[in-house]
Structures are given as structure tokens and as C-alpha cells.
CHARMM-style PDB file with segment names, atoms N, HN, CA, C and O in Angstrom:
ATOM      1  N   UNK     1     -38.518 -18.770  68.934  1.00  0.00      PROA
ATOM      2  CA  UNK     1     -39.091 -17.523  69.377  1.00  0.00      PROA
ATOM      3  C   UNK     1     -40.251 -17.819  70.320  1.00  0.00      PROA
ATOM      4  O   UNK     1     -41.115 -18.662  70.079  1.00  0.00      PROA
ATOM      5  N   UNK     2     -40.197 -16.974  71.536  1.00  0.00      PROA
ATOM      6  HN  UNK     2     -39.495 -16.289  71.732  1.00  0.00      PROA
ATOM      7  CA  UNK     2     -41.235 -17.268  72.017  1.00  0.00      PROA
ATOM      8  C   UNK     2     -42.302 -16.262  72.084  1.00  0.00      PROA
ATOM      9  O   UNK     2     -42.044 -15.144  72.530  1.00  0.00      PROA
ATOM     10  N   UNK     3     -43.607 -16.600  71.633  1.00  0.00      PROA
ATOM     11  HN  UNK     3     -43.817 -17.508  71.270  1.00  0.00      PROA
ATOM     12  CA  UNK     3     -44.520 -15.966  71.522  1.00  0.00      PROA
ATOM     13  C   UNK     3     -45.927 -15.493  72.500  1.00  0.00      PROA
ATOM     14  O   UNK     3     -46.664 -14.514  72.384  1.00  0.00      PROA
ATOM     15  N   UNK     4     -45.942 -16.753  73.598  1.00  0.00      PROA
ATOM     16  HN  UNK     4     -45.343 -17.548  73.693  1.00  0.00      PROA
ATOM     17  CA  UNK     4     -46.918 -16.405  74.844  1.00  0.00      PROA
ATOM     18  C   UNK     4     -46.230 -16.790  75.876  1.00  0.00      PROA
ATOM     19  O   UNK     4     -45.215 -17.414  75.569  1.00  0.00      PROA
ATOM     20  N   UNK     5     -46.458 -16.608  77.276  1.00  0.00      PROA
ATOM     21  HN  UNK     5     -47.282 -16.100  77.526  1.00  0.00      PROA
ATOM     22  CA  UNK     5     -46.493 -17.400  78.288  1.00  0.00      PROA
ATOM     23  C   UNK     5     -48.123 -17.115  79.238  1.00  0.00      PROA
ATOM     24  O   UNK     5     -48.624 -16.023  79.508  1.00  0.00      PROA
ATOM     25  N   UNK     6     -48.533 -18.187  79.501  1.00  0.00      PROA
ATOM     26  HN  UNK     6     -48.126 -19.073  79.282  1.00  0.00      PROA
ATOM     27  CA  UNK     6     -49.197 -18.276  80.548  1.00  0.00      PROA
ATOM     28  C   UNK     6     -49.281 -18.205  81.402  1.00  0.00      PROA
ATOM     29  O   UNK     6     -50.422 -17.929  81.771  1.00  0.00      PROA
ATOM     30  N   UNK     7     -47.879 -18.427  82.840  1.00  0.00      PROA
ATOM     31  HN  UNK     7     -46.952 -18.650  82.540  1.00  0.00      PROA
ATOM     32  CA  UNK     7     -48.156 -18.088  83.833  1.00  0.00      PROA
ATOM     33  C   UNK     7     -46.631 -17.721  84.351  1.00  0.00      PROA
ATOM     34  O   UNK     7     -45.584 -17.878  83.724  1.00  0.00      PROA
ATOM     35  N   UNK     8     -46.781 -17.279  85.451  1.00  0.00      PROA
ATOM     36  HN  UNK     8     -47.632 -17.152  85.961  1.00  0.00      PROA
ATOM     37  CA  UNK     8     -45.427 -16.964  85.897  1.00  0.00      PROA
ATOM     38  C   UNK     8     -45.585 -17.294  87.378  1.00  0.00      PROA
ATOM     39  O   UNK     8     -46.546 -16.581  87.667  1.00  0.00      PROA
ATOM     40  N   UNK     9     -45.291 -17.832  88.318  1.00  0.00      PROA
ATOM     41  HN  UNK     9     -44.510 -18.411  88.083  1.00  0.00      PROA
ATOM     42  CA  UNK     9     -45.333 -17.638  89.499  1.00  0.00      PROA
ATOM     43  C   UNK     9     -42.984 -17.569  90.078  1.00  0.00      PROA
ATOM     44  O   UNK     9     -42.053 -18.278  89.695  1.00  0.00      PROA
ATOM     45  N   UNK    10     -43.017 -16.755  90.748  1.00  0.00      PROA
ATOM     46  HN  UNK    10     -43.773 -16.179  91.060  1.00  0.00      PROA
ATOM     47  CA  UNK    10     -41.380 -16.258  91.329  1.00  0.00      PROA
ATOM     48  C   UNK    10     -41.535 -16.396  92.928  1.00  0.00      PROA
ATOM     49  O   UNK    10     -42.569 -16.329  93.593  1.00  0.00      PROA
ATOM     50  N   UNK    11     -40.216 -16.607  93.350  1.00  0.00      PROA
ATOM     51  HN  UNK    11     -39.377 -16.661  92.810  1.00  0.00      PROA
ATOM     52  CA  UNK    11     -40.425 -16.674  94.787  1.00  0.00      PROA
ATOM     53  C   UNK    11     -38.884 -15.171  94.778  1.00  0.00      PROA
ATOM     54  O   UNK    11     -37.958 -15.197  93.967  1.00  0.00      PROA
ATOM     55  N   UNK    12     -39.050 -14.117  95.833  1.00  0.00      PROA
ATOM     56  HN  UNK    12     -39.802 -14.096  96.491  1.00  0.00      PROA
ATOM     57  CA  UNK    12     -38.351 -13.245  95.546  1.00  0.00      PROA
ATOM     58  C   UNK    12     -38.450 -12.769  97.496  1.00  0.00      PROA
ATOM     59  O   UNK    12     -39.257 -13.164  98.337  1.00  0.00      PROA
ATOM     60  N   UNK    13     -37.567 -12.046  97.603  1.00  0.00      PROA
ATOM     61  HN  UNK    13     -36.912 -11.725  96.920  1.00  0.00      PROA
ATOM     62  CA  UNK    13     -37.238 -11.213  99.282  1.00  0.00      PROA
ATOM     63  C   UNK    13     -38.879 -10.424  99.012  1.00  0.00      PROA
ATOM     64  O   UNK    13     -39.551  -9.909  98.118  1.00  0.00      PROA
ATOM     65  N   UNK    14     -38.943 -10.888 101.020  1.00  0.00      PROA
ATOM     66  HN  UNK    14     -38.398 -11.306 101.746  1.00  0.00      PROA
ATOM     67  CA  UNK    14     -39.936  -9.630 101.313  1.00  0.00      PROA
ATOM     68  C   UNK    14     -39.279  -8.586 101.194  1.00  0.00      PROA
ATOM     69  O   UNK    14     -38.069  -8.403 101.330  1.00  0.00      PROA
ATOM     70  N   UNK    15     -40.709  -7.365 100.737  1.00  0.00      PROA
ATOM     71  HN  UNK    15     -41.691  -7.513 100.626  1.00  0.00      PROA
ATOM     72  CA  UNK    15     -40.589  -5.972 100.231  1.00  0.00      PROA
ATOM     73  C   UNK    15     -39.945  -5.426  98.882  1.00  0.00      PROA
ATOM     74  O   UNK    15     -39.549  -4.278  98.681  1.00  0.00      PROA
ATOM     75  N   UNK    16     -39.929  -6.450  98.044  1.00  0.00      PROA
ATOM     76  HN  UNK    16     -40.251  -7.383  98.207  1.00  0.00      PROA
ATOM     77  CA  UNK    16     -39.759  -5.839  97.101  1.00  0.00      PROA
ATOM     78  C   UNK    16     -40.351  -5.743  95.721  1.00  0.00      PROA
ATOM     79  O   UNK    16     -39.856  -5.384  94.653  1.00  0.00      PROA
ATOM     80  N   UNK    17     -41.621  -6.191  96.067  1.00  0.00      PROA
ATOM     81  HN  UNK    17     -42.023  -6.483  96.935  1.00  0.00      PROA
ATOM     82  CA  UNK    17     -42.373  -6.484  95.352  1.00  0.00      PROA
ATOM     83  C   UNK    17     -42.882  -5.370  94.394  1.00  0.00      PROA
ATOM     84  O   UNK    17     -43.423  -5.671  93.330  1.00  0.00      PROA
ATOM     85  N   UNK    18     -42.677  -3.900  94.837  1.00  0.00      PROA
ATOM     86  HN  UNK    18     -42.237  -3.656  95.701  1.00  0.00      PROA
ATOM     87  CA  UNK    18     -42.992  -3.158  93.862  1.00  0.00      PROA
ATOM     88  C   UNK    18     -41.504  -2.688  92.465  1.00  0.00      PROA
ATOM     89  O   UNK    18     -41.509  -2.089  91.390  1.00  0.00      PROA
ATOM     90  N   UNK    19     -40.599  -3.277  93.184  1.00  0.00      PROA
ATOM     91  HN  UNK    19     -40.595  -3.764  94.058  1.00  0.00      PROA
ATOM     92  CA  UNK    19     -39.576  -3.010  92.260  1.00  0.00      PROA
ATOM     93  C   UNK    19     -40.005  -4.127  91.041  1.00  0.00      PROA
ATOM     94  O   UNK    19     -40.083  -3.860  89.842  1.00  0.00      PROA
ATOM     95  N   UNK    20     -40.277  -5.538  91.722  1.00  0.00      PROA
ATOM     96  HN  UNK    20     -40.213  -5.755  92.697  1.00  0.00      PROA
ATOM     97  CA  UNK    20     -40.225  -6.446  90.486  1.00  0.00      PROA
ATOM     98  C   UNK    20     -41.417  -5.982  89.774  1.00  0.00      PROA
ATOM     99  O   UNK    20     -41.353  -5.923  88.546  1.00  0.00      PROA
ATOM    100  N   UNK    21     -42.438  -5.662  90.342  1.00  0.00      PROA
ATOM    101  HN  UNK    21     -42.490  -5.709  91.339  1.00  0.00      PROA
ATOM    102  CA  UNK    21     -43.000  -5.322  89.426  1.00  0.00      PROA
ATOM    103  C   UNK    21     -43.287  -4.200  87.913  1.00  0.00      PROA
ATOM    104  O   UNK    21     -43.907  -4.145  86.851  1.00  0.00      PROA
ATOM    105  N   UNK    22     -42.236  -3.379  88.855  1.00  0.00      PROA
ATOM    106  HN  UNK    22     -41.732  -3.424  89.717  1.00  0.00      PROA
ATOM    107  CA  UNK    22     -41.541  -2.477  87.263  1.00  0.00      PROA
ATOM    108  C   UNK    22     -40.799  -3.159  86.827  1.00  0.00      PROA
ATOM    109  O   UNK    22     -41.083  -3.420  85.658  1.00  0.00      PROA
ATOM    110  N   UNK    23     -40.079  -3.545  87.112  1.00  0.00      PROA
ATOM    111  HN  UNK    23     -39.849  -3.333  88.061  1.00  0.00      PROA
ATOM    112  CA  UNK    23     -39.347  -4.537  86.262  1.00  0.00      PROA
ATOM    113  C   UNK    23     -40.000  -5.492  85.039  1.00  0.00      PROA
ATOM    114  O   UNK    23     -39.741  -5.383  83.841  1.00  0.00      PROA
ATOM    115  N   UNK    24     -40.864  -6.400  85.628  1.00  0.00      PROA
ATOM    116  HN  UNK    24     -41.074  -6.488  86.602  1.00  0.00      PROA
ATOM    117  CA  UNK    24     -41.609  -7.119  84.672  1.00  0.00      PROA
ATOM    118  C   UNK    24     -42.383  -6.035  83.842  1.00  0.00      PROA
ATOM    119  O   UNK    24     -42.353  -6.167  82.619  1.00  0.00      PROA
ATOM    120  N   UNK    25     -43.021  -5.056  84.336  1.00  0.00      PROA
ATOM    121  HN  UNK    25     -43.045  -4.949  85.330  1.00  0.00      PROA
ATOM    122  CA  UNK    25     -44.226  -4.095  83.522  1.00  0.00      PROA
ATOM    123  C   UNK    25     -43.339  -3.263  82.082  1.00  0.00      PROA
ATOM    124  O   UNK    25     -43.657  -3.166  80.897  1.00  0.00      PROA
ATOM    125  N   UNK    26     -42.080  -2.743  82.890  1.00  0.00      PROA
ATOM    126  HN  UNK    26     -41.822  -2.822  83.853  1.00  0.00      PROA
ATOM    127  CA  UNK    26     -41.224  -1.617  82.228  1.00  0.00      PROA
ATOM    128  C   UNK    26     -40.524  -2.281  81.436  1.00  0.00      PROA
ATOM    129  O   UNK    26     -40.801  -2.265  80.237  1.00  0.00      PROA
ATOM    130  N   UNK    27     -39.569  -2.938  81.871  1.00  0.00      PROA
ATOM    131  HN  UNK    27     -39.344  -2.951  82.846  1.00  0.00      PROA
ATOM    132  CA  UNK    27     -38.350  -3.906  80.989  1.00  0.00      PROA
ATOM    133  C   UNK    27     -38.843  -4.825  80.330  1.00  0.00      PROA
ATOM    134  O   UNK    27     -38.850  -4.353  79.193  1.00  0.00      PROA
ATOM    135  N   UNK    28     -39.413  -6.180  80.252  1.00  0.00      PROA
ATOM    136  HN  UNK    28     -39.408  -6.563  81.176  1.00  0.00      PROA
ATOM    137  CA  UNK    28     -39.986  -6.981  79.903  1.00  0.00      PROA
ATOM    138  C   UNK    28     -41.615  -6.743  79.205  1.00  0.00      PROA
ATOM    139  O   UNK    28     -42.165  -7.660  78.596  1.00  0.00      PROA
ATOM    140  N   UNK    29     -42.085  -5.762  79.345  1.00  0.00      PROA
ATOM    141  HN  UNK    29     -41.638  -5.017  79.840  1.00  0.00      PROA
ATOM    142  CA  UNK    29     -43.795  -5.341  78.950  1.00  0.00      PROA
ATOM    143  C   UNK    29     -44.367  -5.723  79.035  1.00  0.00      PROA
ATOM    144  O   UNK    29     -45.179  -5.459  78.149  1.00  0.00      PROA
ATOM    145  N   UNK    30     -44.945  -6.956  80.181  1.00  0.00      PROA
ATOM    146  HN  UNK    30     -44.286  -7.170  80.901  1.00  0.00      PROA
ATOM    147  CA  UNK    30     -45.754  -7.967  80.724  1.00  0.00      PROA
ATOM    148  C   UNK    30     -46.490  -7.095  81.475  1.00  0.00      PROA
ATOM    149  O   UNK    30     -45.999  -6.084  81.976  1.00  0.00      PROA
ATOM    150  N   UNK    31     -47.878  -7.486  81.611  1.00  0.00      PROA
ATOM    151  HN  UNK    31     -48.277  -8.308  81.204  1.00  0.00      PROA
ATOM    152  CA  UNK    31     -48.867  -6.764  81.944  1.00  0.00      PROA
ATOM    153  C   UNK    31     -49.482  -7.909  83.330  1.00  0.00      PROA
ATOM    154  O   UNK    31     -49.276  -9.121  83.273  1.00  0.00      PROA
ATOM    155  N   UNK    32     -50.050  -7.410  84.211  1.00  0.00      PROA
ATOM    156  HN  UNK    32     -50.217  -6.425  84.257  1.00  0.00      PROA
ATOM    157  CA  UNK    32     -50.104  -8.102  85.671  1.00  0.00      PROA
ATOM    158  C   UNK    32     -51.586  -8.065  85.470  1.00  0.00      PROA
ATOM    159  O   UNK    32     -52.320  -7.199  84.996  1.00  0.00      PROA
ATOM    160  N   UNK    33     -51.865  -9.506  86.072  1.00  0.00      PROA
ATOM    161  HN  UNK    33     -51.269 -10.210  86.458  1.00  0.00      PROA
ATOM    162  CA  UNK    33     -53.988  -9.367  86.372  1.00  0.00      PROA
ATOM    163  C   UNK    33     -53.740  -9.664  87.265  1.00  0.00      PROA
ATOM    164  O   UNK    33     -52.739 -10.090  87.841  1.00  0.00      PROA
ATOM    165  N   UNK    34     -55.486  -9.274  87.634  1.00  0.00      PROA
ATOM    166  HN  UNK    34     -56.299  -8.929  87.167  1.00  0.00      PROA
ATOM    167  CA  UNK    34     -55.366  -9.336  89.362  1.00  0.00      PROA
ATOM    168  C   UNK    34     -55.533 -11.046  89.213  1.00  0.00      PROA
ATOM    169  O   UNK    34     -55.834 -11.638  88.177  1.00  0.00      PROA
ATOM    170  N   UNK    35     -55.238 -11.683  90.605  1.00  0.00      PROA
ATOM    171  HN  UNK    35     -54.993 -11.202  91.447  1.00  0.00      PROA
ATOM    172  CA  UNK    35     -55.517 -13.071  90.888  1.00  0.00      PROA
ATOM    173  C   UNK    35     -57.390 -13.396  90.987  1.00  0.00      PROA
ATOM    174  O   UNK    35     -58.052 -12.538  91.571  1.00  0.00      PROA
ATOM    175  N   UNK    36     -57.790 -14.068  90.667  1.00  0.00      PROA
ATOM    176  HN  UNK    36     -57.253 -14.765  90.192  1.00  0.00      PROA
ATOM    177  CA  UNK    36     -59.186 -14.594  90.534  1.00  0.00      PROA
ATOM    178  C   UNK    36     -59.360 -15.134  92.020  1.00  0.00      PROA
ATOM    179  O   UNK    36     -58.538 -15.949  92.438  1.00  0.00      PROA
ATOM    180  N   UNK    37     -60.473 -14.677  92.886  1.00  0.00      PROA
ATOM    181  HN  UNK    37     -61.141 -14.015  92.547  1.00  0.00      PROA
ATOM    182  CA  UNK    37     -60.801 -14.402  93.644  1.00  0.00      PROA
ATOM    183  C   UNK    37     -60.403 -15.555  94.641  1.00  0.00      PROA
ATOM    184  O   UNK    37     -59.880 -15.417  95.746  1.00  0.00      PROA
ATOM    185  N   UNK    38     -60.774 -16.754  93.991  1.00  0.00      PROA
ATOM    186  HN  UNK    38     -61.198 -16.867  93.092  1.00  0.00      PROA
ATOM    187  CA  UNK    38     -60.164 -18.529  94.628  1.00  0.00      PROA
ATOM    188  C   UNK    38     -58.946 -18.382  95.113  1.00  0.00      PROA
ATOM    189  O   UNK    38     -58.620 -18.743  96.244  1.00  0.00      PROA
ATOM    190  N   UNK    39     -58.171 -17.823  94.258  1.00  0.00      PROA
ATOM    191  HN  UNK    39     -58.436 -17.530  93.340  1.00  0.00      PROA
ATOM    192  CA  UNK    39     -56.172 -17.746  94.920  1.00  0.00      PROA
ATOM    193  C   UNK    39     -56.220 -16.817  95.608  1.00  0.00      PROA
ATOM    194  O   UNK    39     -55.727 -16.941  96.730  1.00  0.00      PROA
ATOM    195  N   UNK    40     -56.718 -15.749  95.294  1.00  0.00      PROA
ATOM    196  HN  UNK    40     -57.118 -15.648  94.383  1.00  0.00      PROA
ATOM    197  CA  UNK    40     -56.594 -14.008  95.994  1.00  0.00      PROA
ATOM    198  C   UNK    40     -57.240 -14.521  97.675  1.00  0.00      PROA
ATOM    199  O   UNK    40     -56.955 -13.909  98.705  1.00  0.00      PROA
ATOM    200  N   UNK    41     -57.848 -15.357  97.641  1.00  0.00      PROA
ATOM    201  HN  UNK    41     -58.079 -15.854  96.805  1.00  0.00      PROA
ATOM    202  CA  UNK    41     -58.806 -15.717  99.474  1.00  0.00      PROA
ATOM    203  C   UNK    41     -57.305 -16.454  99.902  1.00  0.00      PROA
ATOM    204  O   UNK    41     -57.151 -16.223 101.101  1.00  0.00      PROA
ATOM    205  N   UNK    42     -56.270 -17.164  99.432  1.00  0.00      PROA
ATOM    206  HN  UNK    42     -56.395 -17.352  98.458  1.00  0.00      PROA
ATOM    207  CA  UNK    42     -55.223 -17.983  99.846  1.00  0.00      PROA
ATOM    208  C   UNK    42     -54.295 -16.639 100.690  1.00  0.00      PROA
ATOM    209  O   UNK    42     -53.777 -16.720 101.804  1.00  0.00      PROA
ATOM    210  N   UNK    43     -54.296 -15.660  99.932  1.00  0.00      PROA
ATOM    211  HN  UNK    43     -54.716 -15.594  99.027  1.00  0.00      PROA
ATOM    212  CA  UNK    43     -52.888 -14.867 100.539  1.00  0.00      PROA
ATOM    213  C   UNK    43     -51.781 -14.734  99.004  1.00  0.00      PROA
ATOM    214  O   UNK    43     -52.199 -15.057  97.892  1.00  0.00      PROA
ATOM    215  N   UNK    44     -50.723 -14.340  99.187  1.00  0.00      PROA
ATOM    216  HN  UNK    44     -50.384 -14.077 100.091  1.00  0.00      PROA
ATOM    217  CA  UNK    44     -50.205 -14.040  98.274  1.00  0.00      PROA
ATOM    218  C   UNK    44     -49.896 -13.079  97.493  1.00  0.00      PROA
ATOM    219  OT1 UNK    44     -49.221 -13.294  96.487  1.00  0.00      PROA
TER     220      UNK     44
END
């Protein structure tokens, strides 16, 4: 059984980024943080 995960990074088509993200939020019930400011200055 798995009980946590720590990270997730996906490589997926431009623009569809708001679908996966219901996806993960709705179907799966994984909850999204924002990126910490160090990665968020990279892009992404």
C-alpha cells in the first residue's frame, strides 16, 4: 500500500495543463503547492 509520495514531476503536451490538473486534484485527490520561489525563477 502506498501511503505518501513526495514528488511528482510529468512531462505532458503544451496546453494542457489545466486538464491534468483536474485530473490529479479530482480523480487521484492530490493537492498541488505552489513551487518555492528557487524553481518558480527557472520557468516551468
Amino acid at each position: 500500500m502506498i501511503t505518501a509520495v513526495d514528488h511528482v514531476q510529468l512531462a505532458a503536451p503544451p496546453g494542457c495543463e489545466d486538464r491534468l490538473r483536474a485530473y490529479y486534484a479530482d480523480v487521484l485527490g492530490t493537492i498541488e503547492i505552489p513551487k518555492p520561489p528557487a524553481l518558480a525563477a527557472r520557468g516551468g
